[in-house]
N, C-alpha and C positions, 0 to 999 in steps of 0.2 A: 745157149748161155745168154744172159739175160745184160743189155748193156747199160751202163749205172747212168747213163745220162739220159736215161728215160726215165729214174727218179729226181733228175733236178728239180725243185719247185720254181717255177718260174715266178717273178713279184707278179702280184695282182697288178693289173693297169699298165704296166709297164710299156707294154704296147699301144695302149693309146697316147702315153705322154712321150712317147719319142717323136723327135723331128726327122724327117725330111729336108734333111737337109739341101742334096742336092737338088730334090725337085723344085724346094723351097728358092732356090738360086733360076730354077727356069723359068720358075713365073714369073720372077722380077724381071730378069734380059727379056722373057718374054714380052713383057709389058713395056719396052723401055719409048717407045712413042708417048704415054702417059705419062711416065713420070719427066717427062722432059718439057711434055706439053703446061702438067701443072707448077714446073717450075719456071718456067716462061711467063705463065701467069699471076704467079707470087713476084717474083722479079720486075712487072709490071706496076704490079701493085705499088712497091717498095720505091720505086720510081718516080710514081704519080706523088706518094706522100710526102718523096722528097722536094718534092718541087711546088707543092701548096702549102707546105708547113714552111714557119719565117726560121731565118737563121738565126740560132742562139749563138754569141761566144762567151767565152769565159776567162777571165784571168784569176789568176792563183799569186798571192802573195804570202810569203813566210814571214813574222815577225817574232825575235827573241827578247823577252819582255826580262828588267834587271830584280831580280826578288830580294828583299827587304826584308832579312829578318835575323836576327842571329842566331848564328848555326849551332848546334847541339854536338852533340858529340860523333865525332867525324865517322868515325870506322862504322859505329849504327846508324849513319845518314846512310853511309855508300851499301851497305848491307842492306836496306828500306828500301834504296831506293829500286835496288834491281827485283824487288819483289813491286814494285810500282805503291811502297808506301813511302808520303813524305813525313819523315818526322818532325820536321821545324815546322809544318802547316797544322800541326798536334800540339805545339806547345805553346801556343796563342800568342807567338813575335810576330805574323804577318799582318799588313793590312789589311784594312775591311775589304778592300778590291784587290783579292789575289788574282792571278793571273787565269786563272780556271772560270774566274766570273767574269772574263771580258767577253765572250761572248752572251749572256745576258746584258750585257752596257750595249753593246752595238745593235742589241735586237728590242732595245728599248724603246718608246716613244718618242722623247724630247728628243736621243741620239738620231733615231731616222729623220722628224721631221726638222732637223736642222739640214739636212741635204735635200729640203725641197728647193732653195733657193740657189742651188749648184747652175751657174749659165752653161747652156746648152746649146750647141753649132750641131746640126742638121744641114745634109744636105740630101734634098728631096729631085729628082726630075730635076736637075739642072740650078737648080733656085736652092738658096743658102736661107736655113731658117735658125734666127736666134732668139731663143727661148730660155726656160729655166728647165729641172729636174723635172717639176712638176709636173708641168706641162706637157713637157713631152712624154711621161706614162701615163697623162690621162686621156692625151688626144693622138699623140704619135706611133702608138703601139699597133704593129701589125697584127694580125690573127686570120688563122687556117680557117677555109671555106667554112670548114663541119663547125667549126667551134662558133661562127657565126647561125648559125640555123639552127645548132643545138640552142644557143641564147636566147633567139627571136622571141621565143614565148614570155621568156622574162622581161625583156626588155618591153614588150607587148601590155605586160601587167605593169609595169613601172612606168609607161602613158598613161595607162589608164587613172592609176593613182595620181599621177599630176595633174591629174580634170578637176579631179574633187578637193586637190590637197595644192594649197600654192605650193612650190619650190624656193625654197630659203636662199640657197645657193646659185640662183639664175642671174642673179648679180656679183658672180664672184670670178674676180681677176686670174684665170688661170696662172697668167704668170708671175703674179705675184699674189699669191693669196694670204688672205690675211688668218694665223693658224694660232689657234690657243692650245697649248700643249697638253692642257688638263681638258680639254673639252673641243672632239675633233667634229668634226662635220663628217655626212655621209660621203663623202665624196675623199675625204683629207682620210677617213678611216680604210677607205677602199684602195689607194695611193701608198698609206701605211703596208696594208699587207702587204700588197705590190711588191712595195720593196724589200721586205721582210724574207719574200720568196727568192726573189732575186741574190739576197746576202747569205751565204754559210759559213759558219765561221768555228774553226775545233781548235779544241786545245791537246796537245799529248801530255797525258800525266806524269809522266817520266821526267823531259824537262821543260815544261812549258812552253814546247812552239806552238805561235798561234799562226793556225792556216787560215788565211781569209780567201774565199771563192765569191766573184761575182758573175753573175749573168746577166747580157742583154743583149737586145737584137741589135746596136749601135756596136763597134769593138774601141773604137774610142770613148764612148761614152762609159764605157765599161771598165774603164784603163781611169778613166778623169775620177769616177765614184770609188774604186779601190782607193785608190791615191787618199782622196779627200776623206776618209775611212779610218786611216790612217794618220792624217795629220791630226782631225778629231780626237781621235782613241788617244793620242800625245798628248795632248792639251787639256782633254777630260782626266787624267791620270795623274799632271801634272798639277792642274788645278789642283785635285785633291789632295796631294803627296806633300804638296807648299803651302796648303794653307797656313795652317799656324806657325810656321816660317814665316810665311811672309807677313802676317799678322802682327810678330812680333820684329820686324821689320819695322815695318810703320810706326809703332811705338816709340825704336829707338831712332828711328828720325826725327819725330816728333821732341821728342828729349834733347838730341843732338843737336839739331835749329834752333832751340830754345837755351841751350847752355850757350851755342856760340854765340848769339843776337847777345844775351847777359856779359859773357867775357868783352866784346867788341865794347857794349856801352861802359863798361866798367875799364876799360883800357883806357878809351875817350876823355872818363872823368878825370883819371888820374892825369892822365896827360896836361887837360886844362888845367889842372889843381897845381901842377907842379911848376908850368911857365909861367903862372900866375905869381907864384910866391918863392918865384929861381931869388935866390941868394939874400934870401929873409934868415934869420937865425933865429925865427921865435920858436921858442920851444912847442907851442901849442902846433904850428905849422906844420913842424918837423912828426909830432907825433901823428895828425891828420895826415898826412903824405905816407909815412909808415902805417897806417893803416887801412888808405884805400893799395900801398902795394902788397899788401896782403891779401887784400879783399881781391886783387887783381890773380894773385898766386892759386889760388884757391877757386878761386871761377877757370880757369886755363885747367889745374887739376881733374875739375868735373868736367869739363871742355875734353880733355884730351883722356877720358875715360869714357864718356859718352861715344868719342869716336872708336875706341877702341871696339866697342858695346855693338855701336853700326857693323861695322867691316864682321865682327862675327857674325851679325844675324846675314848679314849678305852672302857669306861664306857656307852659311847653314842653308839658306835658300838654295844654293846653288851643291850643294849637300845630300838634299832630299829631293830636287828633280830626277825623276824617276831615267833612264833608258832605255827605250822601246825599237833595238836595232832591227833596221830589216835586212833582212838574210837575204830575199828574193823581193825586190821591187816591182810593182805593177808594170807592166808592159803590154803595147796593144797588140792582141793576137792575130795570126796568120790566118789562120782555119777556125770555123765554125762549126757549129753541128746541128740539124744530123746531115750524115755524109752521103750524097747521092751513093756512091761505092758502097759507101758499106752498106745501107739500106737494099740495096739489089745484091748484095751476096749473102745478105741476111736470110732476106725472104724470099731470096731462092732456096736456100738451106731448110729454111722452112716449110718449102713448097715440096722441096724432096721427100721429108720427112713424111708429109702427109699423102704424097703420094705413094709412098711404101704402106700406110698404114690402108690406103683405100686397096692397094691391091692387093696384100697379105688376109687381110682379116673382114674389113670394112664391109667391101663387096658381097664377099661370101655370105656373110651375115644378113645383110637386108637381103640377097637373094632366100637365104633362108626363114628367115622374118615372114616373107610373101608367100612362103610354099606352106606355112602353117595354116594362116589363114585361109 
């Protein structure tokens, strides 16, 4: 009798594409000197880089910016919103600077380089150096070996071109240099980026928290430029929110100094007018006296509307200053990065990994690579 498992069809290849599992597991313990050795050597690696690359830190600040606009209809705000649409940013209440463009303001020109002139305390090898912003990212920045020798060639060509081409800026005051916001120098544009790299700054479209990140190898320094980031972004904001507030501010002062300087003289007159001609009974007198206290009544009226006029527009200025709360204040950070730890559990990890790859597959292969040839 014929047994039916001699009809099974076995799959084509089926056999070659199975694993080996367990043997696949002896070659690994078997190799386990290799992989130990190449993660001792990644480990090393991860080491070395941590210790010739400069320390970055970072501080992270939250800011809740106050929005200015009037609200639409509430139940379709709160419904938009959870789909991440705003509908009041749709119906054209907001200002020209909503809260989503404040990171374009802070990655602007004139915004960065107003923080070149931020004073700067260094201290170097024992010795205290005070300087500005500038300064210290043009002259005080560290950098890793390679990053130096990868440059040299540039920097090689950028002598060479100062042979043939005077240098404009060889006269220029590091710390305090002189910066035309429309028209930067090579040097002021290189400083720009600098800090540009340095700044990140997001918004959540939800409700407009703005996260500000700074980075630099100073953690003080990095603590004083968020800060000052900050007070900036206040006062740029502010500025704009009060203008014509305060605009018509000055106007009704202008008015206001002017009605009272008129009522004061015209109080003066009557007064003289009136000692003058105490206990006359001429009729012409009497009407001249009745008509500068009129002319008195009536200058006081404009007087004490005019002040009215001030106190509002003061009240209005103080109305449309914006509030830009910080949620999470700049502080100077503990730890920097990268982390010698982590860097050697890194690239040991990584070292493992390739060493699986060399003794699973890698090997085999250039030995067989060889045996074609």
């Amino acid at each position: 009798m014929t047994n039916e498992n001699e009809y099974e069809e076995i799959p084509y290849g089926s056999a070659s594409r199975s694993i080996d599992v367990r043997g696949l597991l002896l070659k690994i313990t078997g190799s386990w000197k290799t992989i130990i050795l190449w993660m001792l050597v990644a480990g090393a690696i991860g080491v070395f880089i941590g210790f010739c690359s400069p320390k970055v830190y970072k501080v992270t600040s939250k800011l809740s910016p106050e929005l200015s606009y009037r609200s639409t209809n509430g139940n379709l705000s709160s419904l938009a919103s959870l789909a991440g649409v705003n509908l009041n940013s749709l119906s054209g209440n907001t200002d020209a600077f909503r809260p989503d463009l404040y990171p374009e303001i802070i990655e602007s020109v004139p915004f960065i380089v107003d923080l070149f002139e931020m004073p700067v305390t260094l201290v170097e090898k024992k010795d205290t150096i005070a300087t500005t912003y500038y300064d210290y990212l043009l002259n005080h920045q560290k950098k890793a070996w390679w990053t130096t020798v990868m440059g040299w060639p540039f920097d090689l060509l950028n002598w060479v071109k100062g042979l043939f081409k005077p240098d404009d800026e060889a006269d220029e005051d590091p710390q305090h240099p002189v910066v035309d916001k429309y028209h930067l120098t090579k040097h002021q544009y290189g400083v720009y980026k600098l800090v540009k790299k340095h700044i990140s700054t997001t918004v959540d479209r939800k409700n407009y928290m703005l996260t500000i990140e700074v980075e630099d190898q100073d953690k003080v320094v990095a603590a004083d430029v968020s800060q000052l980031i900050i007070e900036n972004l206040k006062q740029y904001i502010t500025e704009y929110r009060t203008e014509k507030a305060r605009k018509d501010e000055e106007y009704y002062q202008e008015i206001y100094d002017e009605a009272r300087d008129e009522y004061i003289a015209k109080q003066k007159e009557y007064a003289r007018y009136y000692d003058a001609n105490l206990g006359t009974v001429s009729r012409i007198s009497q009407v001249k006296q009745q008509q500068l206290q009129n002319e008195v009544n009536l200058l006081f009226q404009i007087f004490s509307t005019a002040s009215q006029q001030l106190q509002l527009a003061k009240a209005k200025v103080q109305q449309e200053t914006p509030v830009l709360a910080c949620l999470q204040p700049p502080t100077v950070p503990l730890k920097g990065t990268p982390s010698k730890l982590n860097l050697l559990v890194t690239y040991m990890f990584f070292g493992f990994i390739l060493s699986l790859v060399w003794i699973v597959w890698l090997k085999d292969w250039i030995k067989g690579f060889r045996k074609k040839d």
